[in-house]
RODO-2510 file (C-alpha; in nm, 4 decimals, decimal comma):
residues 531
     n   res          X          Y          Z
     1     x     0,0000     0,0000     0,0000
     2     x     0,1416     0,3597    -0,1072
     3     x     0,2191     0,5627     0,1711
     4     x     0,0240     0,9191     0,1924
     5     x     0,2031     1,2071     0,2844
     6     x     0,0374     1,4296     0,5463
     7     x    -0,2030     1,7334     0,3980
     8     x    -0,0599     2,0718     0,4845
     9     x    -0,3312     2,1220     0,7433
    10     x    -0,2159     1,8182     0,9350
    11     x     0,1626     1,8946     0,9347
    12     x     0,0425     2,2662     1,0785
    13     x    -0,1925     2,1627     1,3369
    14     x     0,0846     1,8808     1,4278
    15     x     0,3228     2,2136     1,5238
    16     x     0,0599     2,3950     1,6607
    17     x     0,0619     2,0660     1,9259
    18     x     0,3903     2,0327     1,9627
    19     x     0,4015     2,4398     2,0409
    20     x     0,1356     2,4054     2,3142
    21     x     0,3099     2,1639     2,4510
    22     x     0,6353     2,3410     2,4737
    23     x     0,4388     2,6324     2,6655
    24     x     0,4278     2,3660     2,9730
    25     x     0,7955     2,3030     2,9351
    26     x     1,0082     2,5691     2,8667
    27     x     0,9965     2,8517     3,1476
    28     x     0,7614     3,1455     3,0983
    29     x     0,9999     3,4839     3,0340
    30     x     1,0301     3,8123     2,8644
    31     x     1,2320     4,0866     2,7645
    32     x     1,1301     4,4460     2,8297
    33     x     1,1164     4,6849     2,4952
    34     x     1,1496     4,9916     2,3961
    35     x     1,0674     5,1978     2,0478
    36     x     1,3069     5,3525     1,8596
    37     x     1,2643     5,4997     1,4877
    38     x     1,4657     5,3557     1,2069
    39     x     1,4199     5,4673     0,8624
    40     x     1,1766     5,6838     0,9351
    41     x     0,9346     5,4144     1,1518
    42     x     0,9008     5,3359     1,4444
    43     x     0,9940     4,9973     1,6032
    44     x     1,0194     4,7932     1,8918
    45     x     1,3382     4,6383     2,0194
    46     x     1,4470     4,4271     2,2770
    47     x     1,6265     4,5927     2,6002
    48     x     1,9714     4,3736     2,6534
    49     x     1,9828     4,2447     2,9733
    50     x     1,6420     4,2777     3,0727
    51     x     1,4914     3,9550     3,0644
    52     x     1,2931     3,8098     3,3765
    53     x     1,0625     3,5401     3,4687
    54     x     0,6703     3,5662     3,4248
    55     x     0,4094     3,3368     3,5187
    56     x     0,3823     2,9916     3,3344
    57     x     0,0852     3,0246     3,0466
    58     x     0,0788     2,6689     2,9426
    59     x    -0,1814     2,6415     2,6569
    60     x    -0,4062     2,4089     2,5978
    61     x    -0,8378     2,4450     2,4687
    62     x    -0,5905     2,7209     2,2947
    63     x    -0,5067     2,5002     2,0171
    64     x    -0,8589     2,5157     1,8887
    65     x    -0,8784     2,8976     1,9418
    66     x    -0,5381     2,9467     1,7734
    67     x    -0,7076     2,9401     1,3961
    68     x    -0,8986     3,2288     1,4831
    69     x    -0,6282     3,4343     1,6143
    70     x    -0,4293     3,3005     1,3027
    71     x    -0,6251     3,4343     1,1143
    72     x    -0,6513     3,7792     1,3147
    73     x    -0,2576     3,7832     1,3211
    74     x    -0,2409     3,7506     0,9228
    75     x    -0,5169     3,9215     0,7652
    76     x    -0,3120     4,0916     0,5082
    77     x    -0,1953     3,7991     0,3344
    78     x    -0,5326     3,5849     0,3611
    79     x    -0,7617     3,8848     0,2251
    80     x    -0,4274     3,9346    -0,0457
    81     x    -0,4754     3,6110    -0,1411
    82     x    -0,8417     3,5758    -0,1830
    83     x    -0,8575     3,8836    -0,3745
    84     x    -0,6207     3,7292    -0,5910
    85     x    -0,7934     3,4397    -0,6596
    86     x    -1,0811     3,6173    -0,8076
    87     x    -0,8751     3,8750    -1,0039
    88     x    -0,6911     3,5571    -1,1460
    89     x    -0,9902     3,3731    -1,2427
    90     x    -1,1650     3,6885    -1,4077
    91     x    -0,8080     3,6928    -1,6017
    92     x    -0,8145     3,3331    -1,6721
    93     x    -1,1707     3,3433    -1,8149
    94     x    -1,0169     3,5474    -2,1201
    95     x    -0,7525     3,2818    -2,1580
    96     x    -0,5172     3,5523    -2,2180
    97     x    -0,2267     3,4317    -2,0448
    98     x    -0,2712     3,1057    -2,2142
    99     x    -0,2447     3,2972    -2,5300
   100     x     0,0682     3,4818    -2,4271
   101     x     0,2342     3,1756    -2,3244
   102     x     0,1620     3,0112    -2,6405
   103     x     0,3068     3,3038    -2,8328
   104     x     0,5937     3,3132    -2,6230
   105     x     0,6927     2,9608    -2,6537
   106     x     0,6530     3,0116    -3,0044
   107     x     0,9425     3,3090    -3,0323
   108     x     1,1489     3,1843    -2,8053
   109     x     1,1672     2,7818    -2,9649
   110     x     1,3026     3,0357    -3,2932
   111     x     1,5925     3,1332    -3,0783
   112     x     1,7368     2,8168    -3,1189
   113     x     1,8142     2,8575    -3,4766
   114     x     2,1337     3,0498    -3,3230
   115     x     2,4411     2,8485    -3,1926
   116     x     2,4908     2,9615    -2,8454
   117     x     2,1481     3,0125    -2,7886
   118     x     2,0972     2,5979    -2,8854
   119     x     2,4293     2,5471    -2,6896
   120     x     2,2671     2,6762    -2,3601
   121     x     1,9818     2,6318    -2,3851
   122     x     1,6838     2,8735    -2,4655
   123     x     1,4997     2,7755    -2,1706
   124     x     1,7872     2,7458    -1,9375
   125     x     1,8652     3,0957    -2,0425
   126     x     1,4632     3,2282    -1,9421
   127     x     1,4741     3,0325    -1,6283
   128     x     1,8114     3,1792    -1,5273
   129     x     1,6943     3,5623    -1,6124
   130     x     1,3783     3,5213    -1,4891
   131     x     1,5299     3,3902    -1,1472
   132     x     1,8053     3,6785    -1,1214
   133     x     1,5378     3,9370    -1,2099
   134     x     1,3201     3,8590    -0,8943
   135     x     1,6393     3,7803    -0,6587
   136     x     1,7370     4,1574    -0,7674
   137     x     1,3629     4,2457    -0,6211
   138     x     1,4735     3,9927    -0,3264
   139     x     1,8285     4,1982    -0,2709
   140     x     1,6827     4,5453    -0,3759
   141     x     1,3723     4,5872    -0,1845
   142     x     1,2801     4,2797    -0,0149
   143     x     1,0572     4,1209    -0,2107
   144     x     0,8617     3,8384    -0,0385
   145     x     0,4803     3,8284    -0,0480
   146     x     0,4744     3,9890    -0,3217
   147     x     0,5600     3,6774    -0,5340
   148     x     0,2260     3,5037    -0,4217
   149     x     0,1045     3,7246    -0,7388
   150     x     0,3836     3,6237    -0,9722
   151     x     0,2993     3,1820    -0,8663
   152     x     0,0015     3,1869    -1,1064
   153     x     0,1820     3,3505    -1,4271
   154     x     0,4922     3,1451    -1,3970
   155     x     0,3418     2,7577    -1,3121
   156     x     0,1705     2,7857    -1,5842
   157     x     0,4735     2,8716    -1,8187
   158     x     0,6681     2,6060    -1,6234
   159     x     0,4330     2,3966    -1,7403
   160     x     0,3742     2,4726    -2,1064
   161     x     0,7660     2,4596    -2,1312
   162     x     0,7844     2,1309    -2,0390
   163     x     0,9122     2,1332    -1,6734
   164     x     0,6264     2,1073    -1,3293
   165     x     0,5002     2,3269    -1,0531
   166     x     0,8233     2,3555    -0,8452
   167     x     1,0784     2,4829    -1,1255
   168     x     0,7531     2,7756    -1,1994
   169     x     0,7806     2,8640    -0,8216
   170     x     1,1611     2,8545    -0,8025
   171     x     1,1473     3,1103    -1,1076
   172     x     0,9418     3,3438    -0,8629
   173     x     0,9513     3,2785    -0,5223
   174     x     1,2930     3,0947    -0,4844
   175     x     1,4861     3,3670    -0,6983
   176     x     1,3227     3,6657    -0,4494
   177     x     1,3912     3,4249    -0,1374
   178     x     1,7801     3,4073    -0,2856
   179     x     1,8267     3,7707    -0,3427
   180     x     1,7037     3,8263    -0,0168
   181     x     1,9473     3,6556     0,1787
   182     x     2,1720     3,8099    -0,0410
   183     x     2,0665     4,1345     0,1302
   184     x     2,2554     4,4180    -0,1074
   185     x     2,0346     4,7021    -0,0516
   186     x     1,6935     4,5458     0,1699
   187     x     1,5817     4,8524     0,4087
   188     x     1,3601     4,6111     0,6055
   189     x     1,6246     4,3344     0,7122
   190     x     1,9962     4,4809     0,6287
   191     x     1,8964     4,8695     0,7414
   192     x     1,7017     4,8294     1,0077
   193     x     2,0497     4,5513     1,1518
   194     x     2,2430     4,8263     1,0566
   195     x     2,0998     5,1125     1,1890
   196     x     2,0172     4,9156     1,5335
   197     x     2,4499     4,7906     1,4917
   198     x     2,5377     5,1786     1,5186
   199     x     2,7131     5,1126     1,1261
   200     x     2,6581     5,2908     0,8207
   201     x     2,3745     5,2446     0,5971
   202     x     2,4228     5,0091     0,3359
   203     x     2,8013     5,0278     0,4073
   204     x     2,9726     4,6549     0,3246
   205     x     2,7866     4,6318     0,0102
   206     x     3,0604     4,5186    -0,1927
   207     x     3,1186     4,1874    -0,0331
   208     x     2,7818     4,1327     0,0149
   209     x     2,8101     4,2075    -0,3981
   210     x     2,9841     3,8921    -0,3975
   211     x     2,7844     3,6931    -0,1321
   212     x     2,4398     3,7494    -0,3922
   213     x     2,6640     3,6362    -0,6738
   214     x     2,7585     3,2863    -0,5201
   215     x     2,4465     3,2324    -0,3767
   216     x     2,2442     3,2939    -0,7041
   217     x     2,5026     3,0508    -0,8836
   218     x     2,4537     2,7918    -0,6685
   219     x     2,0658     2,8531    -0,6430
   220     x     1,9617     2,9002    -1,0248
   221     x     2,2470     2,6162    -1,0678
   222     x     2,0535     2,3638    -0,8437
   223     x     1,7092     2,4356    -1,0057
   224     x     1,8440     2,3624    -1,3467
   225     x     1,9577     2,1247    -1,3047
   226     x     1,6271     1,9718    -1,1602
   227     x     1,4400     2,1471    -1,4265
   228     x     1,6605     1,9475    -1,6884
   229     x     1,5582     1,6198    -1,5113
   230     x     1,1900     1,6639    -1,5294
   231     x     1,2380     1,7729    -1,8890
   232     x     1,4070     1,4575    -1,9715
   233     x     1,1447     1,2469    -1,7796
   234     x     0,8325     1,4471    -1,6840
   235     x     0,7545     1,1533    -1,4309
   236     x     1,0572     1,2503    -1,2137
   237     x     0,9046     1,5290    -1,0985
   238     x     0,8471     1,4947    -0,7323
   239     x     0,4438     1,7241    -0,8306
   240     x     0,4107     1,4564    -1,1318
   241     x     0,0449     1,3664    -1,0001
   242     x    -0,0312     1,6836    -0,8586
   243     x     0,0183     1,9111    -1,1818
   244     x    -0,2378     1,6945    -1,3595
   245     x    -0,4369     1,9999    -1,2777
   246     x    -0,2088     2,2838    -1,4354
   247     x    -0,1225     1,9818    -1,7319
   248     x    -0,4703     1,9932    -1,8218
   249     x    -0,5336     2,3875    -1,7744
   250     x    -0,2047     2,4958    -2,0149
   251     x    -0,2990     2,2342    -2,2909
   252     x    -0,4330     2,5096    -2,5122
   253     x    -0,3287     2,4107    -2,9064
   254     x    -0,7007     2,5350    -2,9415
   255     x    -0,6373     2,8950    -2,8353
   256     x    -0,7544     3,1151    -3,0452
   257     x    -0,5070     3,4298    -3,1019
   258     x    -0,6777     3,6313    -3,3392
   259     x    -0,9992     3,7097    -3,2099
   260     x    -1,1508     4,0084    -3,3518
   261     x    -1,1304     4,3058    -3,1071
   262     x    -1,4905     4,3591    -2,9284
   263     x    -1,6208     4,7349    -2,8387
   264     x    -1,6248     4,6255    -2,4434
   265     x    -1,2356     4,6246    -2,5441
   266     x    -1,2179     4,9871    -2,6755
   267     x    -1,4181     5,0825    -2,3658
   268     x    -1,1899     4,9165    -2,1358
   269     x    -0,8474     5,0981    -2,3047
   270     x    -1,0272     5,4619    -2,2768
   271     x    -1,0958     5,4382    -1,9529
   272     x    -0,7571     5,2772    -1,8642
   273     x    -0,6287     5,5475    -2,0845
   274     x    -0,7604     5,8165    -1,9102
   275     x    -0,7326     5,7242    -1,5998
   276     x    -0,3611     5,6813    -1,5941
   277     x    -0,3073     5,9890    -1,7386
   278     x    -0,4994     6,1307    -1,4392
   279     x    -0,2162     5,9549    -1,2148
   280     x     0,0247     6,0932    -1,4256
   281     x    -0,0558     6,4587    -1,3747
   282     x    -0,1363     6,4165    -0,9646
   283     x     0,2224     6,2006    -0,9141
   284     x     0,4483     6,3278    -1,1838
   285     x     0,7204     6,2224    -1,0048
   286     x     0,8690     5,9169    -0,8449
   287     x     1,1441     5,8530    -0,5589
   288     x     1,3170     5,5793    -0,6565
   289     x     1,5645     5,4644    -0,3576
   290     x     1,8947     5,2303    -0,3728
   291     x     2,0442     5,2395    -0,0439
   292     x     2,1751     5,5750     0,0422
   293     x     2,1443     5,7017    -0,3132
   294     x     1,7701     5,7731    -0,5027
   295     x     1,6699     5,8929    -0,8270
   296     x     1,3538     6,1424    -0,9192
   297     x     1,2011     5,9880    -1,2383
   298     x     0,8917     6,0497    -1,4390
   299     x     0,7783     5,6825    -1,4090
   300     x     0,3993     5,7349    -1,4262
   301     x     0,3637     6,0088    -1,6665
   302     x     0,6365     5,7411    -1,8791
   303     x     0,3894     5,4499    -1,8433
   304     x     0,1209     5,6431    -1,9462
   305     x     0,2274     5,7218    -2,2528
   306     x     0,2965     5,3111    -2,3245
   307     x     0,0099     5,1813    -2,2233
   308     x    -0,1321     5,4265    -2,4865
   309     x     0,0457     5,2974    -2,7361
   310     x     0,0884     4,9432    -2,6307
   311     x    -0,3075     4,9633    -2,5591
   312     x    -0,4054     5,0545    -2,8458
   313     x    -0,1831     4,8378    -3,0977
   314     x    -0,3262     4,5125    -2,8986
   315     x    -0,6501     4,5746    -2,8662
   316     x    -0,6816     4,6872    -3,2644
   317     x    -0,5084     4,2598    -3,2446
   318     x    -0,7538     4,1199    -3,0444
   319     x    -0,9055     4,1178    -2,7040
   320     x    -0,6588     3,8670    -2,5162
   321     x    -0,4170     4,0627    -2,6314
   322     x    -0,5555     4,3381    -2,5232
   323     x    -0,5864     4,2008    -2,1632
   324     x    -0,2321     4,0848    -2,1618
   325     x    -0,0959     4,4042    -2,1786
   326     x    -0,3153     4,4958    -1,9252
   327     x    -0,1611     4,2212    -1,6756
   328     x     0,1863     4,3205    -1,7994
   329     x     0,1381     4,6566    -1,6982
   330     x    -0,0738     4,5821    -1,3369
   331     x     0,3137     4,4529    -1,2999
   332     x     0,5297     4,7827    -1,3985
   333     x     0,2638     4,9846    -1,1748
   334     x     0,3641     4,7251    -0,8844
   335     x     0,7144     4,7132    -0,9203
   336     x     0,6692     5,1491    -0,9627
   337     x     0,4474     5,1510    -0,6863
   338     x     0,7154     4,9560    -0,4222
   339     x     0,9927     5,1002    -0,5112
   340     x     0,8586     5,4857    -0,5970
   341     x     0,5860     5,5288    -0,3523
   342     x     0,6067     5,2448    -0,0736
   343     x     0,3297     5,0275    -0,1770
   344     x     0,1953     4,7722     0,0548
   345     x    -0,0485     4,4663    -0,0066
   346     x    -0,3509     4,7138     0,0681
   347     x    -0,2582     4,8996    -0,2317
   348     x    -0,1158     4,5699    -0,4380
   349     x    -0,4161     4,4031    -0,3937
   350     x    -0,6286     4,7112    -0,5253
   351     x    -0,4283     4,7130    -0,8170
   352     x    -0,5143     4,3417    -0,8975
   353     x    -0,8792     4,4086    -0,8660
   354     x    -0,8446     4,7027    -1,0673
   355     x    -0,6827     4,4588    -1,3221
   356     x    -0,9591     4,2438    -1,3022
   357     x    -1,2680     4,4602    -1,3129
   358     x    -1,0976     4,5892    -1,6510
   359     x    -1,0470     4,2719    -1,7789
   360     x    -1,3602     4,1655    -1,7188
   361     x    -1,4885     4,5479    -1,8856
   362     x    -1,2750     4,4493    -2,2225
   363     x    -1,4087     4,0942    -2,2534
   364     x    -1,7526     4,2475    -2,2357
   365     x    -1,8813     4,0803    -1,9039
   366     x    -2,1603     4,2374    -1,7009
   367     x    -2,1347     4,3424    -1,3632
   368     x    -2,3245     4,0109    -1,2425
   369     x    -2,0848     3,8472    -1,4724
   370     x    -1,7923     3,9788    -1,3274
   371     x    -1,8978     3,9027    -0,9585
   372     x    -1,9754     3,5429    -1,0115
   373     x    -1,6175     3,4733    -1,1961
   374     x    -1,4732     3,6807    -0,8784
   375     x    -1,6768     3,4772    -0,6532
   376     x    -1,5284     3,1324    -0,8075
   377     x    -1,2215     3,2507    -0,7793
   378     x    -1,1622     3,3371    -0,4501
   379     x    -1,3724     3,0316    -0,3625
   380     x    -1,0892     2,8127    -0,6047
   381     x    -0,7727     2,9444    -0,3170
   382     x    -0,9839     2,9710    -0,0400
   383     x    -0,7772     2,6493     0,0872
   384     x    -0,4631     2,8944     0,0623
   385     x    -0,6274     3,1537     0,3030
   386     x    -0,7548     2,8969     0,5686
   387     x    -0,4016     2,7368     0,5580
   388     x    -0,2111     3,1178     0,6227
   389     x    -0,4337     3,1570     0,9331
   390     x    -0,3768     2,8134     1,0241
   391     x    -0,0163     2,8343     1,0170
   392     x    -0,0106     3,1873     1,2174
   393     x    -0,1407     3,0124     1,5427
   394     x     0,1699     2,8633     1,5872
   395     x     0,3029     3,1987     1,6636
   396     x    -0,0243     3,2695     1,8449
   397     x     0,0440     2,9816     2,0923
   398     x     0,4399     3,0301     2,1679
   399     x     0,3709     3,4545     2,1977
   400     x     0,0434     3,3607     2,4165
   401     x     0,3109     3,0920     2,6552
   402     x     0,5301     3,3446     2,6846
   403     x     0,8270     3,1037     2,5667
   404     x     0,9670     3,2985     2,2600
   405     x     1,1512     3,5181     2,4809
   406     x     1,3010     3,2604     2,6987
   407     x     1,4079     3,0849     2,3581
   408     x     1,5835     3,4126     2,2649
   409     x     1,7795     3,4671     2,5863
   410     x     1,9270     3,0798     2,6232
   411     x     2,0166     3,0786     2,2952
   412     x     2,2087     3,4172     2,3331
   413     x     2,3418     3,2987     2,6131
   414     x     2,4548     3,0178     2,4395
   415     x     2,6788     3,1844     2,2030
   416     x     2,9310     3,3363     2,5051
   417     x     3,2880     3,2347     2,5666
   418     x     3,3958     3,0821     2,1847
   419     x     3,5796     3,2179     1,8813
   420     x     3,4605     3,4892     1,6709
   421     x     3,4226     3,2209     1,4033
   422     x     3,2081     2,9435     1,6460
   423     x     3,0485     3,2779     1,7653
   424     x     2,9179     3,3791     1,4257
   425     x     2,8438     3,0624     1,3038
   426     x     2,6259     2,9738     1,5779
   427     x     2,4657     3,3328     1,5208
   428     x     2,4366     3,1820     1,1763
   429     x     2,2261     2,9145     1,2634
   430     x     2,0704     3,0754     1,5544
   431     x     1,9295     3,3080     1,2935
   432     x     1,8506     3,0350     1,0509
   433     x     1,6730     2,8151     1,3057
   434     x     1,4830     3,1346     1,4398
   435     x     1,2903     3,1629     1,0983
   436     x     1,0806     2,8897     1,2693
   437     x     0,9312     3,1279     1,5139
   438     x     0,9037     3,4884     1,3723
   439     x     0,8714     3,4621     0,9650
   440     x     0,9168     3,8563     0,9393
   441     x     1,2731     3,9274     0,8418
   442     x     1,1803     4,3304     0,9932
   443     x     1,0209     4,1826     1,3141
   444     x     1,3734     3,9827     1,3659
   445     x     1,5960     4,2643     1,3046
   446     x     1,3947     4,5025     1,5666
   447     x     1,3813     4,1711     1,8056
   448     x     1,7633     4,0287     1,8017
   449     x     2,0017     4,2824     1,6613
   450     x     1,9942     4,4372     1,9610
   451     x     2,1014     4,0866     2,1548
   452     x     2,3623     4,0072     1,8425
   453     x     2,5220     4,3327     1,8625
   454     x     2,5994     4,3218     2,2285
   455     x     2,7746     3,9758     2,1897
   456     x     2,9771     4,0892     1,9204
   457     x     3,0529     4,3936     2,1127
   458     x     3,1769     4,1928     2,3948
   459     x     3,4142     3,9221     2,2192
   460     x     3,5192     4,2004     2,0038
   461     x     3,3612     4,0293     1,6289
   462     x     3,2752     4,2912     1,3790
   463     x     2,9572     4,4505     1,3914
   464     x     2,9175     4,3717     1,0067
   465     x     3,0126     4,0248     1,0120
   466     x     2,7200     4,0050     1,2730
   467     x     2,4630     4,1906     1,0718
   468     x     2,5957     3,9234     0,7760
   469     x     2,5310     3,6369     0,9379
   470     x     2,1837     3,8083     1,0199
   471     x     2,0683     3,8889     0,7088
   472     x     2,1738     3,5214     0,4781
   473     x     2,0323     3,3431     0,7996
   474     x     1,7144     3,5089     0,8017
   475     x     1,6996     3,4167     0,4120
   476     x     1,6963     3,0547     0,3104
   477     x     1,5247     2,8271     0,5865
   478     x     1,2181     3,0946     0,5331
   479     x     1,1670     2,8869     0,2181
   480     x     1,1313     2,5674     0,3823
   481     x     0,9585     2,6715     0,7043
   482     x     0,5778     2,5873     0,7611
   483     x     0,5211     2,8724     1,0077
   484     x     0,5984     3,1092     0,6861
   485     x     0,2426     3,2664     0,5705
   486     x     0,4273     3,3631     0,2223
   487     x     0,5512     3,0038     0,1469
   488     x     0,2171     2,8420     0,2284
   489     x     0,0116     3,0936     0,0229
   490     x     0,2806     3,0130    -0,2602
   491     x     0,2410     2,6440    -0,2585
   492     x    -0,1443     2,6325    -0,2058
   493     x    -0,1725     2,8765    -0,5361
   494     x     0,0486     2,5884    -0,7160
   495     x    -0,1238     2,3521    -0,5693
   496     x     0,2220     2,1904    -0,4015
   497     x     0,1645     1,9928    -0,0785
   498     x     0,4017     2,1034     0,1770
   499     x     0,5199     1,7697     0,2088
   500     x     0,6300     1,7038    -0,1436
   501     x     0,8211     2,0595    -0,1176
   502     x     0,9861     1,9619     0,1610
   503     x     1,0819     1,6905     0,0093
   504     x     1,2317     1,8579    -0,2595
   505     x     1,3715     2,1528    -0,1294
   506     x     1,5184     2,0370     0,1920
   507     x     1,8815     2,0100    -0,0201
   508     x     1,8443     2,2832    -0,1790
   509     x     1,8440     2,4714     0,1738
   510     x     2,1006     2,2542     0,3336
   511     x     2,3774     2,3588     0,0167
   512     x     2,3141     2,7512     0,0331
   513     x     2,2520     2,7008     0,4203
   514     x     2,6367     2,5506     0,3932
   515     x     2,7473     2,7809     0,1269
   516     x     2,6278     3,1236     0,3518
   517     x     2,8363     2,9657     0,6761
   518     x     3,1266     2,9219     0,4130
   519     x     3,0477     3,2937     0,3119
   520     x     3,0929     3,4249     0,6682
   521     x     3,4121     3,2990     0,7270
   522     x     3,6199     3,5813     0,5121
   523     x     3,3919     3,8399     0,7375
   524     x     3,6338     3,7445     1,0316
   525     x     3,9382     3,6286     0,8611
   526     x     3,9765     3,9074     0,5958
   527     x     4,0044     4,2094     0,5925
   528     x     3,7022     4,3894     0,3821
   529     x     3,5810     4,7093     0,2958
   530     x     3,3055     4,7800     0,5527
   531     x     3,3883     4,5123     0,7860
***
């Protein structure tokens, strides 16, 4: 008899148990905090040396409760998602992306006709860009849950290429989580350790230049190769049975691409039109920030003028078309909107909806029309949102016991009397193993860099090394943990149990995992600019 893996909701409730049960073993304990302001917010930090004992809070009928304050502790993702969903499934009823993948495929397969192009590989070569172009969003400006979005574009062009679920979420969510631990410019993790270090913001950037570098090789390196496996054998994949869903949703020979443009599609790209020229005369101008330096650019009055243009040639082609450029350009407004005028989901997930009441406009859908495809799709990944809030009452239950300070302090106090290099590699993994509690790479910075900077104060370790080993620990086991919100709202949208990812992903995280400790050594023995 073949033996069943575990559903995602039974490997999180199995935590939330074993959490509860840790709040009757491990002694109740906190640290007092304080606020402080870094980069322009305000933040709470821990006070060094002010831990004490509290009153045991064992949990227990707390279990049951913990899905409700789950779901209280994460609504941004879980209404994200669900939102999502619909705006997807509006999207998906125009089978526009299926038509863009199809004429993608198409152009690219004529790449091949050139030598180094068929030497490497025309689809190693999209994978590999595709991957460094999020892990630059990773390194740049933190990407994270932002990918969720980016899951249901690039499975199904996984898919249509040949390869399964996984190497489609790699191309997204693993590049971002790479570039991320590669840290080079990341205001939420690398300047709030910084600022809270006492260094200079952003300064050490050129070895951490070189840290991103490695780390991508090895990452994009071990996903290819995978990817090259499945291609070979589509039965190796480790999702084989499980992408029978996107297999039979991205079969589309059928798709029509030349679909005479309807009036509902002229409709749609005047009131796009004019709307973002609106935007364009209110917010001329856009701060866009890397690091220390920024650049004032006239990004909305620029897109504007393209969709214009770009509007109007594809919907004179045909509708899809037509609503393909609309999804291209929901994603230069996003990527404009983070990095020119601090976006957050709130305003993300407006823009999707926006998307999709304009999609649904073009394809000449009624209102009704438009609220029953929304309605199916948020209904379709409504498993993703219940899991999120599922998985946030772990947290619930260890923050309720009282127990995640007392893990913070005897670890710290762990790491006195060795080496600067035993010290920062057990910082290393201290870090790594912490993404099991707190998921939020900010929330860790304002919690521990305080604690990590006063143990590298007193053995004397550099104050950069330690923020180093902060920022790749805080990076790769958050693609692996269960407790993560982002990486269970990822793999519901594919439709990837966690067990199967687990199963495939564990080496990936045990080589970089090895790779960033190798990466910290030249912090201590070297001397570098910065450190």
């Amino acid at each position: 008899m073949k033996r069943k893996f575990p559903h995602t909701y039974v490997i999180v409730f199995f935590i939330i148990f074993v959490a509860a049960i840790t709040t009757w073993i491990v002694p109740a304990g906190v640290f007092e905090r304080k606020t402080i302001e870094t980069n322009g917010n305000k933040r709470e930090i821990i006070q060094t040396g002010s831990y004490h004992s509290v009153d045991q809070h064992p949990q227990t009928w707390q279990v049951f409760s913990s899905f409700y304050k789950g779901f209280v502790r994460s609504p941004k993702i879980i209404v994200f998602i669900l939102i999502l969903g619909g705006a997807f499934w509006i999207l998906n009823e125009s089978k526009a992306i299926d038509a863009g993948v199809y004429a993608f495929l198409l152009r690219s397969k004529k790449l091949e006709r050139y030598t180094l192009f068929r030497m490497l590989g025309v689809n190693n070569i999209i994978i590999s860009l595709v991957m460094l172009m999020f892990s630059l969003f990773g390194a740049i400006f933190g990407m994270s849950e932002e990918t969720i979005a980016f899951v249901i574009i690039f499975v199904p062009l996984a898919i249509s290429m040949g390869y399964d679920s996984i190497v489609g979420v790699c191309m997204c969510f693993i590049g971002a989580g790479i570039g991320f631990a590669g840290c080079l410019l990341n205001p939420f993790t690398l300047g709030i350790a910084q600022e809270i270090a006492g260094l200079q913001l952003f300064s050490g950037i050129e070895y951490r230049f070189v840290i991103w570098i490695v780390v991508n090789i090895v990452g994009i390196g071990f996903v290819l190769r995978y990817a090259a496996k499945v291609k070979k054998d589509p039965k190796k994949s480790v999702v084989y049975e499980e992408d029978a869903y996107w297999r039979a949703h991205t079969e589309k020979s059928d798709v029509e691409l030349r679909l005479a443009s309807l009036s509902s599609t002229w409709v749609a790209y005047g009131i796009v039109s004019i709307t973002s020229i609106i935007y364009a005369i209110i917010l001329p101008m856009a701060t866009i920030k890397f690091g220390q330096a920024s650049v004032v650019l006239p990004l909305l009055p620029l897109l504007s003028v393209l969709f214009i243009i770009f509007g109007f040639i594809t919907a004179r082609k045909s509708m899809q078309y037509f609503v393909l450029n609309i999804l291209l350009f929901t994603i230069a407004y996003l990527m404009v909107g983070v990095m020119g005028f601090d976006w957050s989901l709130m305003e993300i997930a407006a823009l999707f909806f926006t998307m999709a009441l304009v999609s649904g406009i073009a394809m000449g859908k009624g209102p009704n029309d438009i609220v029953k495809l929304f309605v199916a799709g948020a209904k379709d990944i409504l498993s993703a949102a219940l899991v999120v809030g599922l998985a946030g009452g772990i947290i619930v239950i260890l923050e309720d016991g009282k127990v995640i300070d007392t893990i913070l302090y005897g670890i710290s106090n762990s790491m006195k009397g060795f080496g600067n290099i035993t010290t920062l590699s057990l910082m290393y993994f201290f870090q790594s193993g912490l993404n099991m509690i707190i998921t939020s790479g900010t929330a860790k910075a304002a919690l521990i860099m305080p604690i990590l900077r006063d143990i590298s104060e007193m053995i004397g370790l550099s104050k950069q090394a330690t923020v180093t080993a902060f920022h790749i620990g805080d990076g790769f086991t958050n693609l692996i943990t269960p407790t993560s919100g982002v990486l269970i709202g990822v793999l519901e949208i594919a439709r990837i149990p966690f067990s199967k990812w687990f199963k495939w992903a564990w080496k990936l995280i045990l080589i970089l995992s090895i790779v960033g400790l190798l990466l910290l050594i030249p912090t201590v023995t070297m001397h570098l600019n910065g450190y």
